[in-house]
C-alpha positions in Angstrom: 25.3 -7.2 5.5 24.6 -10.6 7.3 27.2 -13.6 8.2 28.9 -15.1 4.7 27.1 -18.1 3.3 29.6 -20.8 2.4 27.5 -22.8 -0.2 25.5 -22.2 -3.2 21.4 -23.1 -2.4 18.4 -21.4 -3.1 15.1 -20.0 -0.5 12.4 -18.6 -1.7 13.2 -17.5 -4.7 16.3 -16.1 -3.6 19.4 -17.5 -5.0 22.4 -17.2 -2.8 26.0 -17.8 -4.6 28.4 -19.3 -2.0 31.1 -18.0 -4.1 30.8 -14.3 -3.4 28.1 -14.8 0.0 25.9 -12.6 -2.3 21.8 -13.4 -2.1 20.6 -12.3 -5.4 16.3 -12.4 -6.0 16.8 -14.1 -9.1 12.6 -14.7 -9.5 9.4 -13.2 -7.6 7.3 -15.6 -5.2 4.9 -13.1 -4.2 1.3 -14.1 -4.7 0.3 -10.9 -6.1 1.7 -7.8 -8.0 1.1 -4.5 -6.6 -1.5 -2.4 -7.9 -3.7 0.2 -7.0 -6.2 -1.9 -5.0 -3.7 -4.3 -3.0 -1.3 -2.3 -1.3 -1.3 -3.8 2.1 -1.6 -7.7 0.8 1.5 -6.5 -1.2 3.4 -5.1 1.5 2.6 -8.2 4.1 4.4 -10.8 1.6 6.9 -7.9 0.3 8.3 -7.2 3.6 8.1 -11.0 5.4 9.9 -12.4 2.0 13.1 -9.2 2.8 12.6 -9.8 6.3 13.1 -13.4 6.5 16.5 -12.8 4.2 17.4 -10.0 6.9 17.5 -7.3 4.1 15.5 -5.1 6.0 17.7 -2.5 6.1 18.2 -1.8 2.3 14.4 -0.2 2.8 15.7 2.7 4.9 17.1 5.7 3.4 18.9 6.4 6.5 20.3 3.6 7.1 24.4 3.3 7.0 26.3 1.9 3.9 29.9 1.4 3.7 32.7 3.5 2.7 33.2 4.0 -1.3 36.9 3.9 -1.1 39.1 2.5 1.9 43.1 3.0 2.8 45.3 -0.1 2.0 48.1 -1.1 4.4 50.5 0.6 1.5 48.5 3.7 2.0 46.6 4.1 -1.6 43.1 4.4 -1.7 40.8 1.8 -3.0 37.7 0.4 -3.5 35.5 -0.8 -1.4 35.2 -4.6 -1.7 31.9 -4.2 1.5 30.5 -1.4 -0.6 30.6 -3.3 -4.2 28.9 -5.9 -2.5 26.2 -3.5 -0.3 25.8 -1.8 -4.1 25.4 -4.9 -6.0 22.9 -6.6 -3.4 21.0 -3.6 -3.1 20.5 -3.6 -6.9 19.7 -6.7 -6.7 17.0 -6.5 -3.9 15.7 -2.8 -6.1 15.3 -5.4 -9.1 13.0 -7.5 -7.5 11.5 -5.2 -6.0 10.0 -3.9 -9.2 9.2 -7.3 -10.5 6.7 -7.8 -8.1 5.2 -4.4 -9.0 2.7 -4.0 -12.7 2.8 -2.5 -15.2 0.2 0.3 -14.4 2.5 1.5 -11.7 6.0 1.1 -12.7 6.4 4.3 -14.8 5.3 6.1 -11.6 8.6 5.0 -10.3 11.1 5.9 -13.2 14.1 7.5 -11.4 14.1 5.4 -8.5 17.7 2.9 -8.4 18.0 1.9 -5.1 15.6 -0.4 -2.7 15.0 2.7 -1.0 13.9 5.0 -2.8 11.7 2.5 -5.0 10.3 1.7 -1.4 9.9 5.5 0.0 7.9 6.2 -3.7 5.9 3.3 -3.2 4.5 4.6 0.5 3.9 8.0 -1.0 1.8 6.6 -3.6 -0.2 4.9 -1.2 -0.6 8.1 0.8 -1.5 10.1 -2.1 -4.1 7.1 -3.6 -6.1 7.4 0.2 -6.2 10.9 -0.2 -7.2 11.0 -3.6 -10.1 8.2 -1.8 -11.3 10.3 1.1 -11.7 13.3 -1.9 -14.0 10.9 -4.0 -15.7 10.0 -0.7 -16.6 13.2 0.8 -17.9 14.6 -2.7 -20.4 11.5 -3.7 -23.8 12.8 -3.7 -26.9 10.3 -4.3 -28.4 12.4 -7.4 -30.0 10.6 -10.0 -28.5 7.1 -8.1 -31.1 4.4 -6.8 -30.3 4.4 -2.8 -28.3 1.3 -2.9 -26.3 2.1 -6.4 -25.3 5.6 -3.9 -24.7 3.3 -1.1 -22.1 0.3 -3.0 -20.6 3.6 -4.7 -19.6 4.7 -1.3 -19.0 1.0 0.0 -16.5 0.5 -2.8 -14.9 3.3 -1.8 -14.4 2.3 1.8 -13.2 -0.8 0.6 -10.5 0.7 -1.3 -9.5 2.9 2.0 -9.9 -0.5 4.2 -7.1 -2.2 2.0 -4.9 1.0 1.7 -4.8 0.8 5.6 -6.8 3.7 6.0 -10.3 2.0 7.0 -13.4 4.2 7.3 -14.9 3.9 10.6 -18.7 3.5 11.1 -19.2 6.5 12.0 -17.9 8.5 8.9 -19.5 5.8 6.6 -22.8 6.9 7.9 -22.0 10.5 7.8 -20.9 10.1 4.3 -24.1 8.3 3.3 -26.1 11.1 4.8 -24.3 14.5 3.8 -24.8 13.0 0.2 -28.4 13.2 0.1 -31.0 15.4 -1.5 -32.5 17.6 0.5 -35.8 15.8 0.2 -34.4 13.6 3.3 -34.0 16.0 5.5 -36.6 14.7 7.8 -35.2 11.1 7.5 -31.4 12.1 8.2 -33.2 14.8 11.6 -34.3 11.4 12.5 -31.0 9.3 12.7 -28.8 12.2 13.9 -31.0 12.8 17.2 -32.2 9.7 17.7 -30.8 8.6 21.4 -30.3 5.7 20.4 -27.5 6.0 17.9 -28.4 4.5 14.3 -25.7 1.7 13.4 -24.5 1.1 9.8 -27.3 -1.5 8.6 -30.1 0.4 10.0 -29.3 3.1 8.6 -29.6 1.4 5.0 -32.7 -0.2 6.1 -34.6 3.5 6.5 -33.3 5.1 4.1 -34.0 2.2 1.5 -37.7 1.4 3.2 -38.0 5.3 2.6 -37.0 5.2 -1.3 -39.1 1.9 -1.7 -42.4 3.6 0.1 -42.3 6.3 -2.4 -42.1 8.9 0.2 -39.6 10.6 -1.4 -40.1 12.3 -5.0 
């Protein structure tokens, strides 16, 4: 698990014991606490913090761990001492892990003891919150909304994918805005969709709001 460290110092809020060459996160210096709005600012400083100690591989399920029990030169079987140390750093490393992590999501993770598996639930949360996104997306409808409230409901929304990873290109923002309006815009949406000059983003806004503004819709 990394080259033994002969001194006691501590690096970024990792404390590492010379006595036992274990690194232990004894306190979080992460700017921010993952939630359900800031999952790839999160991740950036999660992973360069475990990168930079070279604990990387705690974060794989797959990866290798040593043997439980080894063979002494006497032939009994004993413990491990590279596996009480892969156990103990790892539970270490799972402790932090959850430290940098509020309140709102933690009980989503009950069950998970090992760096792993707190960071394989973590990623399918983050799948499962951009789904649950492109849902809200595709079923906004403008209703009783002025054009712009319709519009910032669907900007938020785009937001929220843009910082889950999962960014909304132009394209689908416009055909969002469009597929949620009354049918009273008909004309005005026949209009962007053939035009052959395609329609960006802002103009978009521009004739649907002039539109609203003019009155000549109901």
């Amino acid at each position: 698990m990394g080259p033994p460290i002969s001194s006691s110092q501590v690096t970024d809020g990792v404390v590492v014991d010379g006595d036992s060459s274990e690194q232990t996160f004894s306190n979080k210096r992460v700017n921010v606490r993952l939630d359900d709005t800031n999952y790839l600012l999160w991740k950036q400083q999660v992973v360069l913090m475990i990168r930079g100690q070279g604990l990387e591989q705690f974060l794989d399920e797959a990866a290798p761990i040593p043997a439980k029990l080894v063979s002494t030169p006497d032939g009994e079987r004993s413990v491990n001492p590279a596996y009480l140390r892969n156990v103990k750093q790892d539970c270490s490393l799972a402790s932090w892990l959850l430290s940098t992590i509020s309140p709102s999501i933690l009980p989503q993770l009950v069950g998970a003891e090992t760096s792993a598996t707190i960071w394989s639930a973590i990623s399918k949360l983050s799948t499962t919150k951009v789904m649950h996104l492109h849902c809200r997306l595709r079923s906004l409808k403008k209703g009783n909304s002025t054009m712009r409230e319709f519009m910032s409901q669907i900007k938020e929304i785009c937001d929220l994918l843009a910082m889950c990873g999962n960014p909304v290109s132009e394209i689908e923002h416009i055909a969002t805005i469009l597929n949620g309006l009354p049918l009273e815009y008909d004309p005005f949406v026949a209009v962007i969709t053939t035009s052959r000059d395609p329609y960006n983003l802002d103009a978009v806004k521009s004739v649907l709001i002039d539109a609203e503004h003019a009155s000549l819709i109901p």
